[in-house]
C-alpha positions as CSV (number, residue, x, y, z in Angstrom):
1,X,120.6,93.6,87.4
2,X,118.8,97.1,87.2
3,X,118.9,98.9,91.0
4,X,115.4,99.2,92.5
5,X,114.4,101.9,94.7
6,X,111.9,104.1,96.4
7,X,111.7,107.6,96.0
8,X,109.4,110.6,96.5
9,X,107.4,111.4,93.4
10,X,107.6,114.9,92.0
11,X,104.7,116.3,89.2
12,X,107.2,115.0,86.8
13,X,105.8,111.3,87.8
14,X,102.7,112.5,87.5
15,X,102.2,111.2,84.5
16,X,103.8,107.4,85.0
17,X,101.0,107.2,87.6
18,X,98.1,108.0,85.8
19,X,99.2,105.9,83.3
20,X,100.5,102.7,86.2
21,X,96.8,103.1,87.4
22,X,94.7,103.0,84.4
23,X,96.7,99.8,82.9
24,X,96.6,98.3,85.9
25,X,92.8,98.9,86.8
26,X,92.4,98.0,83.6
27,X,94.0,94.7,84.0
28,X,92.8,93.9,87.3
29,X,89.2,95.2,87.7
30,X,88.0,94.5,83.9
31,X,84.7,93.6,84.9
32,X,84.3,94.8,88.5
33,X,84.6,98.3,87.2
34,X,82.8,99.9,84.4
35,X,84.7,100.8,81.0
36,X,83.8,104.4,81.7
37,X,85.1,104.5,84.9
38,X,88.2,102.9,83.5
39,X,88.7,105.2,80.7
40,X,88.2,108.0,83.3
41,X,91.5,107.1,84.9
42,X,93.2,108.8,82.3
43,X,91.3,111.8,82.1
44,X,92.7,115.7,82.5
45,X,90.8,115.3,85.9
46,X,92.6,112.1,86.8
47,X,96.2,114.2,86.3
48,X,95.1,116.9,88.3
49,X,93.9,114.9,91.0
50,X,97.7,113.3,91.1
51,X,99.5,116.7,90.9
52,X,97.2,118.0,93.5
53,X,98.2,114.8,95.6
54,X,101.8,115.1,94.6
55,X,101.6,118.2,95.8
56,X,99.9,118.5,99.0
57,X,102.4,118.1,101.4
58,X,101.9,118.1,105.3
59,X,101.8,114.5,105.6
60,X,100.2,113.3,102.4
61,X,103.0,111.6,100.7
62,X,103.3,110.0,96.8
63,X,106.3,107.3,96.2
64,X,107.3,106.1,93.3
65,X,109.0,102.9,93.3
66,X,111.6,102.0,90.0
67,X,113.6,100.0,88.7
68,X,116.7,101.2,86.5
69,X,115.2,104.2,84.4
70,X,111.6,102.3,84.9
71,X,108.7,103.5,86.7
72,X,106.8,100.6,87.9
73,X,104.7,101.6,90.7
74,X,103.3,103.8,93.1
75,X,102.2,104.4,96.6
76,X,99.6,106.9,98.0
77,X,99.1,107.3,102.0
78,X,98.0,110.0,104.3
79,X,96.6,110.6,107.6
80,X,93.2,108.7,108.4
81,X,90.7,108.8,111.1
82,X,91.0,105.8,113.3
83,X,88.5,103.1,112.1
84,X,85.0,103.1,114.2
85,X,85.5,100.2,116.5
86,X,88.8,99.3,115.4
87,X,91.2,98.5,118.0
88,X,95.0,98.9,117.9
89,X,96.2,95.7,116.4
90,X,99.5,95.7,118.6
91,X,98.2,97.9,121.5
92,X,95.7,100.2,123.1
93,X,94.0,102.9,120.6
94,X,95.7,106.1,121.1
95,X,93.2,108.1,119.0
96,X,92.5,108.9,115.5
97,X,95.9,110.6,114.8
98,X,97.2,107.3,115.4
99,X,96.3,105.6,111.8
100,X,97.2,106.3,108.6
101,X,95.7,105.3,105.2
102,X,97.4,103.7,102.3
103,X,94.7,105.2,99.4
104,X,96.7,103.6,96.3
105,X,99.3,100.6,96.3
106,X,99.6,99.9,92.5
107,X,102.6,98.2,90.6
108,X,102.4,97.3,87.0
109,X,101.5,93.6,86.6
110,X,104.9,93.0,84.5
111,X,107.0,93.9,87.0
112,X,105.4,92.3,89.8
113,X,107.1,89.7,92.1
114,X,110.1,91.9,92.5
115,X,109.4,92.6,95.8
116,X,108.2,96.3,94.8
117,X,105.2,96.8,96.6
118,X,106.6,95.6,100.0
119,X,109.2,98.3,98.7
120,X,106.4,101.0,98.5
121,X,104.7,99.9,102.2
122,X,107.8,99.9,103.6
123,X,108.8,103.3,102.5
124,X,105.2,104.6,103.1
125,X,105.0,102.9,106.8
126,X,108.6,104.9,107.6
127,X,107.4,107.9,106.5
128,X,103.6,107.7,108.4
129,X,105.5,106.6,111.4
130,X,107.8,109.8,111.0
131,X,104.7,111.6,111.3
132,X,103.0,110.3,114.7
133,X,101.0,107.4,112.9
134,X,101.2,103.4,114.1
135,X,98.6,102.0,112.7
136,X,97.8,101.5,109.0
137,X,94.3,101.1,106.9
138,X,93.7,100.1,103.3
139,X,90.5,99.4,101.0
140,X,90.7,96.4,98.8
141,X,88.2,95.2,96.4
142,X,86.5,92.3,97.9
143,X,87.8,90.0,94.8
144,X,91.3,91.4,95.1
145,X,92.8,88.4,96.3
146,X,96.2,89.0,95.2
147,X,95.7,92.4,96.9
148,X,94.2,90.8,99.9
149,X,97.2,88.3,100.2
150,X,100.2,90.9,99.8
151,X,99.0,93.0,102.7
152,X,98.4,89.5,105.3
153,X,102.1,88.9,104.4
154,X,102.8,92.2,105.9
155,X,100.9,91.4,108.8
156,X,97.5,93.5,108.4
157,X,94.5,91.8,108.4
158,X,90.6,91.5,107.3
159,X,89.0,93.7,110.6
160,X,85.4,92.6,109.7
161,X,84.2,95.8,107.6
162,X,83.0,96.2,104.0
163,X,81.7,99.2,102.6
164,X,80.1,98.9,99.0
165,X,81.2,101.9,96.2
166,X,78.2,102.6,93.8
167,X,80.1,102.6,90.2
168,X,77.7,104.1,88.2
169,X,76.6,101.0,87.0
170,X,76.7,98.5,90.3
171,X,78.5,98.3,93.6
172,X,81.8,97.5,93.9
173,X,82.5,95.9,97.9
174,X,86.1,96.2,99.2
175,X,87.2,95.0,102.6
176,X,89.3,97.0,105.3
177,X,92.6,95.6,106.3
178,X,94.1,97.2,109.1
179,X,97.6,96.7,110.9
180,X,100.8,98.0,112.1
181,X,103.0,100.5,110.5
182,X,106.0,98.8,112.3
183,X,107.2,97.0,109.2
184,X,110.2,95.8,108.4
185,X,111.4,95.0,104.5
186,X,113.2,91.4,104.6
């Protein structure tokens, strides 16, 4: 059995992410987002926007999770501003430093069910926490259920708010889940 892990990614992943992203966009959001859009994931732009976020440092932090020599997925988080009207799901609000956003959770469909996303959260709540936040946010596409589903197991939840992306050719609605960034990986 191949060891699976979390690490750190360096601009050598950078481009194992572009490539995670675009095939599984591509197999997830056929339909919900346009070809272009799609195709635009693997762009020269696309790669510099992953170095630049592999890169940045000071709390903005990249993971890669594998398995054996494989890269299978990937986890982007950073600070966020607390949520208008959100309240603390295990406590008082204790400002906007407080929350953290995870901006990308992706793992290849084929290796899925190998416990490698709650891998990524896990590793991305520990380091958030490490740097002053508790609470966690993510965007999912409204018709995301699998999406929707992995992040109730880890106890964050639907708080009410959708905001609709224009996609160049329609509106794409995703839903705000919002929880704690005590997590523990069982």
């Amino acid at each position: 059995m191949a060891t699976a892990a979390v690490r750190p990614a360096t601009p050598e992943d950078v481009e194992e992410i572009v490539r995670i992203q675009a095939d599984t966009w591509t197999t997830a959001y056929a339909g919900l987002v346009p070809a272009a859009a799609l195709d635009g994931l693997r762009s020269p732009a696309a790669r510099d926007a992953w170095t630049a976020a592999v890169e940045a440092g000071a709390g903005h932090h990249v993971l890669v999770a594998t398995e054996g020599t494989w890269t299978v997925g990937f986890c982007a988080a950073a600070p966020a501003v607390a949520p208008e009207g959100a309240v603390a799901p295990t406590g008082p609000t204790l400002g906007p430093e407080a929350w953290a956003e995870i901006s990308a959770l992706l793992v290849e469909p084929r290796w899925g069910r190998r416990g490698h996303g709650g891998r990524l959260l896990a590793a991305a709540a520990a380091a958030l926490r490490a740097d002053g936040a508790r609470y966690g946010l993510a965007w999912v596409p409204e018709p995301d259920a699998a999406s929707r589903n992995f992040y109730k197991a880890a106890g964050w939840t639907a708080d009410g708010t959708v905001r609709v992306l224009d996609t160049g050719e329609g509106q794409l609605r995703e839903v705000r889940v919002t929880g704690s960034l005590e997590l523990e990986l069982t």
